[in-house]
N, C-alpha and C positions, 0 to 999 in steps of 0.2 A: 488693531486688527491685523496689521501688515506683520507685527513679530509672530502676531497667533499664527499667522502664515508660512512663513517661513521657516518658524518652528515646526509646522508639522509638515509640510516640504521635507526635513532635515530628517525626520524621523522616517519618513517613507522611505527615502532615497538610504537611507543607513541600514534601512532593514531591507529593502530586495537588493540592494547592490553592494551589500559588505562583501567581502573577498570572500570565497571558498576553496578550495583545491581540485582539479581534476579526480582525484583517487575518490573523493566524494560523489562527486554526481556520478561518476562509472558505476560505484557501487550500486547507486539508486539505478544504476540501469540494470545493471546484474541481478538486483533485488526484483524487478519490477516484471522482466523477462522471464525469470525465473516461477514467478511465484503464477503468471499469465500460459506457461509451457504447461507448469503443472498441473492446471484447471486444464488444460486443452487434453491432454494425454487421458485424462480421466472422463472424458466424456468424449459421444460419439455423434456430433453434429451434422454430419454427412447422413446418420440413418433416421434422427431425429426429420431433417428436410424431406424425408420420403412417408411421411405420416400427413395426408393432405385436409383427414378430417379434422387435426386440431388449430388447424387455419383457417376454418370458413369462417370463424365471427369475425377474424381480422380484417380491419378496412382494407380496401386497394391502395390508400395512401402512404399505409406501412408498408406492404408490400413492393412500392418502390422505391420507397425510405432504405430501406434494408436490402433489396434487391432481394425478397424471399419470394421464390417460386418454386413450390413443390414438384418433386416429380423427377430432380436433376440430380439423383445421388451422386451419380458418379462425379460430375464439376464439383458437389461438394465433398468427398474424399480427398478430390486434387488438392482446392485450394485448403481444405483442412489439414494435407500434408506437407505444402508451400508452409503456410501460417508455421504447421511445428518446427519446420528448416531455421526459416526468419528468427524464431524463437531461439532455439539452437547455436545461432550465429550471433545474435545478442549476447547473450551469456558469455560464451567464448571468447567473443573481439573480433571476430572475423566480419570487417566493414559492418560495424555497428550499428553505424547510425543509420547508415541503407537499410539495413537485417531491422531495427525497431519502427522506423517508417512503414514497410510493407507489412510485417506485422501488425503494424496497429489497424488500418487499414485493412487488411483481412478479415482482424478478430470485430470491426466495427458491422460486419457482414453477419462472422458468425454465432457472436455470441447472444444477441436473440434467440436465437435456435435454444438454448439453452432455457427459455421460459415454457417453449411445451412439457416440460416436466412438472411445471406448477400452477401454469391457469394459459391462458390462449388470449394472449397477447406477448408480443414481444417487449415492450418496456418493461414488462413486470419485473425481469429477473435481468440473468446473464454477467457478463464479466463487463460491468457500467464501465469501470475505472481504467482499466488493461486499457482500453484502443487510446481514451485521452494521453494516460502517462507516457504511450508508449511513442503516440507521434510528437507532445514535448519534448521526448527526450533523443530522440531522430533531427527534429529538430533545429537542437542546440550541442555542444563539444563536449557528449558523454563520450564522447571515442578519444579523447585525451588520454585516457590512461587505462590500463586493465585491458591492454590491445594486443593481439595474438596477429589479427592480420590484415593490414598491410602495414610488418614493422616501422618505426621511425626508423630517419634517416642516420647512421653513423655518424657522431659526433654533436649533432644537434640535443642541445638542453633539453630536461623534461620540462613542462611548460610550469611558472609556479602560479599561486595564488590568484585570484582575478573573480571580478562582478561577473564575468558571463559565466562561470560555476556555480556562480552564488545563486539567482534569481530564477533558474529551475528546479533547482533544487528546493529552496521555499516555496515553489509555487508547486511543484509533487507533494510539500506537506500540505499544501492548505487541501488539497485536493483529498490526502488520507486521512486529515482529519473530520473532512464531512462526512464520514462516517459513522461517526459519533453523533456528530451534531445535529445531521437529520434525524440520527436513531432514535437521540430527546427530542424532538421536536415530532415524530409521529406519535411519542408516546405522551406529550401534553396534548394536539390535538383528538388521539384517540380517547385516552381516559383524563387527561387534567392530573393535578397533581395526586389523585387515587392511585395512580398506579402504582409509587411507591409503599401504599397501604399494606400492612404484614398480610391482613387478609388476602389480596391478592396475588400476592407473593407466594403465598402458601397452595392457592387454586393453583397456580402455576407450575410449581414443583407439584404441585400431584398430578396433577395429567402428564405429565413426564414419568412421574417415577409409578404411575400405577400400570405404565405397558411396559408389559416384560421384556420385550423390546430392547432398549435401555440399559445396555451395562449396569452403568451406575444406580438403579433405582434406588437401593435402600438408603445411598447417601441423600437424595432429595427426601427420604419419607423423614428423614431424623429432621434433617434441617424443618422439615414443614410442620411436627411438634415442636418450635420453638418459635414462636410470636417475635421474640426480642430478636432472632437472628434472620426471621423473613423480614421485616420492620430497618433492620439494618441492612441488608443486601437489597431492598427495594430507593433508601435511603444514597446508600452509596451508589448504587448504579448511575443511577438519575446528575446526579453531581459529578462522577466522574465524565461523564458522559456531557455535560452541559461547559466542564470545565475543559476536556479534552483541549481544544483547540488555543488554550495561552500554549500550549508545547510551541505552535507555532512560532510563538512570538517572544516565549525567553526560555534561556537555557537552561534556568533553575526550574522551569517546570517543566523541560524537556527530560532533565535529570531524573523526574519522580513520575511523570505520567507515562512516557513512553515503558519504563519497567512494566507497571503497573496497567498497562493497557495487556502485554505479554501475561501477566499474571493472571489479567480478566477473562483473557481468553481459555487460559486454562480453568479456570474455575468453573466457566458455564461449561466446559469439555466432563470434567466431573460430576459436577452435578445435573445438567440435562443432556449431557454426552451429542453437545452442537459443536462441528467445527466451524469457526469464523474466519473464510478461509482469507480475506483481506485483515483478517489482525496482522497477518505476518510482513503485511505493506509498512506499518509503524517500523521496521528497520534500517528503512532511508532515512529514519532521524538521527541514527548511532552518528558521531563521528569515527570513521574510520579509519581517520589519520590523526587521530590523538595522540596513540601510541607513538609513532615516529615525531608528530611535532615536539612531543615530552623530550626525547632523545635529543633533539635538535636546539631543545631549550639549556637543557643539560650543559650541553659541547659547546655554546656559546656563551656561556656564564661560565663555564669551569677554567679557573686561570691557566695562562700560557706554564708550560713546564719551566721551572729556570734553569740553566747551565749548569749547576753542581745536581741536579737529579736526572739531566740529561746523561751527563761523564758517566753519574753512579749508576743508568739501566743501562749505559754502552757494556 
């Protein structure tokens, strides 16, 4: 029992606390700020707070959960335009880790706001993910690297490898891959494993592709006479989707899911012309410092020059 223990002791501690690099978890900040700027820019939360009729079914306990009280457009202009700055200064490197703390904090106000557009309640909708990732990564030493301001100090080392890059950064994928994993999991509690049934598959691209609406419609009406290819996009869904999260946890499935998570998203962009605007989160999984580690492997494997090829490039 004590080796079973210690064995799996060893495997915790080797997967949140292997080394990572600075240029990684920054990116995951860059990725996260960015993709959180860009939902904020496109919606307008501050006008949304001034519509007091689609808050009355909302408890009084949400409404001090969230601090939503109608009525206050202007405070929410401000801090909707604070939150873009924070956002802004994430991206950039300008005191990062300040700029995604306030942010996240911010958007944990505003992005409720964002569910009046769909039903009258604030849990329903909104940017769930943005306010967690972004105070993670506020945090912990996303400002290591990708810093614009307040430069390092002349002469001091870039900082290298190390478990405190490592264990945020795994802990923003488990976080992007619950996205998947709730997705199957609403979709066995709502239909059971029916929902990958072609039949349904097929109801589903045609109520997409019968409103003209819909760029792409014709491409769902073809797919939707074909049994054997609704049958396999109800099939493959459901499995990608259930499998998602080993990306987590090995790099050979990180190598074939995260593409292919990219891929899924275009696919449902074609065929029911949905953007899935948190697919573009699966980019905290790239290594970003592959490329130079490859370099690095290179120049320390590549033998020393000898003395007569030295003479002969003199």
């Amino acid at each position: 029992m004590s080796h079973a223990i210690a064995a799996a002791s060893r495997i915790w501690n080797q997967f949140w606390f292997e080394p990572d690099t600075p240029r990684n978890l920054a990116a995951a900040r860059v990725i996260v700020a960015a993709h959180a700027l860009w939902i904020l820019l496109s919606r307008d939360y501050a006008a949304i707070s001034g519509l007091p009729d689609f808050w009355a079914a909302v408890p009084p306990s949400l409404h001090w959960r969230y601090l939503l009280f109608p009525g206050h457009s202007g405070i929410e202009h401000a801090l909707q335009a604070v939150a873009g700055l924070a956002l802004l200064a994430a991206v950039l490197g300008v005191y990062p880790r300040s700029a995604c703390l306030l942010a996240g904090v911010l958007l944990y106000h505003l992005a409720p706001l964002e569910a009046v557009i769909w039903s009258a309640t604030p849990t329903a909708r909104g940017l769930t993910l943005s306010p967690i990732l972004l105070v993670l990564l506020g945090a912990t030493r996303s400002g290591d690297a990708l810093l614009l301001w307040p430069r390092a100090p002349e002469g001091v080392a870039p900082p290298g490898p190390s478990w405190e890059y490592g264990w945020p950064r795994r802990l923003t994928w488990l976080v992007v891959a619950e996205i998947y994993l709730f997705a199957a999991y609403a979709k066995l509690v709502a239909s059971g494993i029916a929902w990958s049934a072609a039949d349904n598959i097929r109801r589903w691209l045609l109520v997409f592709a019968l409103d003209e609406q819909w760029p792409h419609h014709a491409l769902g009406l073809w797919l939707a006479a074909r049994p054997a290819l609704c049958l396999a996009i109800g099939v493959g869904t459901v499995v990608f989707e259930w499998t998602f999260v080993l990306a987590v946890f090995s790099r050979v499935a990180r190598r074939v899911l995260v593409p292919a998570a990219l891929l899924f998203q275009l696919a449902i962009r074609l065929v029911l012309s949905i953007h899935v605007g948190e697919t573009w989160l699966v980019l905290t999984f790239f290594d970003w410092d592959a490329r130079r580690d490859y370099g690095d492997r290179v120049r320390s494997t590549s033998p020393a020059p000898s003395s007569g090829d030295a003479a002969s490039s003199a």
